[in-house]
N, C-alpha and C positions, 0 to 999 in steps of 0.2 A: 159802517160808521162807528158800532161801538169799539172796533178792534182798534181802529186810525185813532181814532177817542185814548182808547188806555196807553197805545203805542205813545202818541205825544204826550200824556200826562208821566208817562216813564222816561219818557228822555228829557223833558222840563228839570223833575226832582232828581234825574243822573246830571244835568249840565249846574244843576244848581250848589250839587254836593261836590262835584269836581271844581268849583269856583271856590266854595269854602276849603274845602281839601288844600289847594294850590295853594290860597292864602297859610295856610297853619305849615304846609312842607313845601314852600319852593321847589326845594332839590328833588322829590322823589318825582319818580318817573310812575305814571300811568300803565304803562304797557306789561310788568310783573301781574297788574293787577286782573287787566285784561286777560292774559294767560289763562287766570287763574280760576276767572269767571267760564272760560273755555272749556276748562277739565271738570269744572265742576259741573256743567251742563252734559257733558260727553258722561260723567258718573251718572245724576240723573236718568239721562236716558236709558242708561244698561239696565240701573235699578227699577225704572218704571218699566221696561220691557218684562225683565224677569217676573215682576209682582205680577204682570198682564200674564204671563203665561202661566205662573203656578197655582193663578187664581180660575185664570180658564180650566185647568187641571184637574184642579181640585173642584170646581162645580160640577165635569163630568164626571168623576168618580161618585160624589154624594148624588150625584142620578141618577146614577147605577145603583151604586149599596140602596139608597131610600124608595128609587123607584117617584119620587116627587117630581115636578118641576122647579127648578130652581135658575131662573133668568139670569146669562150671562152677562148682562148689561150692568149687573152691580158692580161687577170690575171697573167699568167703565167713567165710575162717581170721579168727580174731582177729587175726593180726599186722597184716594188712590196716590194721585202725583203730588198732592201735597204730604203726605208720607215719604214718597220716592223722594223727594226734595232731601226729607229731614235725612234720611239715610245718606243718601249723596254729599250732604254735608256732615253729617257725622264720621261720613269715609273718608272725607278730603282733610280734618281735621286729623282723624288715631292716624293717617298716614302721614301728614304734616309734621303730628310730635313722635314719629316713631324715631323718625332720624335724629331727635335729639335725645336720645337716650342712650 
C-alpha cells in the first residue's frame, strides 16, 4: 500500500508540473525530457551498483586488517542511493556542459 501510496503521489505532482510546463512552452516536446530522465537513471544505477561493491569491499578488507566485525548491511542504508543519485546527476550535468566547451 505504501509503494501504490508514493507511486500515485509521484505521478499526481509529474501530471501536475507537465500541465504547468505545457502552459509556459506549448511547443517543446516532453520526450527529450524523458530520454533524459532515462540516462539519468541507467547512471544511477551503475553509480549505486559501484558504491555497493566497493563498499562490500572495503568492509571485507577492514575485517581482515581489524579482525572486527563490521556489518555489511551499512551499505545497504538509503543514503547510499541518495548519494548515487547526486553523482549520477552531477555525471549527466559535467557531461552535458562538456560539449559545450
Amino acid at each position: 500500500m505504501k509503494a501504490a501510496y508514493l507511486l500515485a503521489l509521484a505521478a499526481l505532482t509529474s501530471a501536475a508540473a507537465y500541465t504547468v510546463g505545457r502552459r509556459w512552452s506549448a511547443r517543446a516536446s516532453l520526450h527529450p525530457a524523458l530520454w533524459r530522465v532515462l540516462e539519468w537513471a541507467g547512471y544511477w544505477a551503475v553509480f549505486y551498483a559501484v558504491n555497493l561493491a566497493v563498499g562490500f569491499a572495503a568492509i571485507l578488507v577492514i575485517r581482515r586488517i581489524t579482525g572486527t566485525t563490521v556489518s555489511l548491511y551499512v551499505n545497504t542504508d538509503s543514503t547510499l542511493a541518495t548519494l548515487s543519485a547526486l553523482q549520477a546527476t552531477a555525471w549527466q550535468w559535467w557531461r552535458a556542459t562538456a560539449g559545450d566547451q
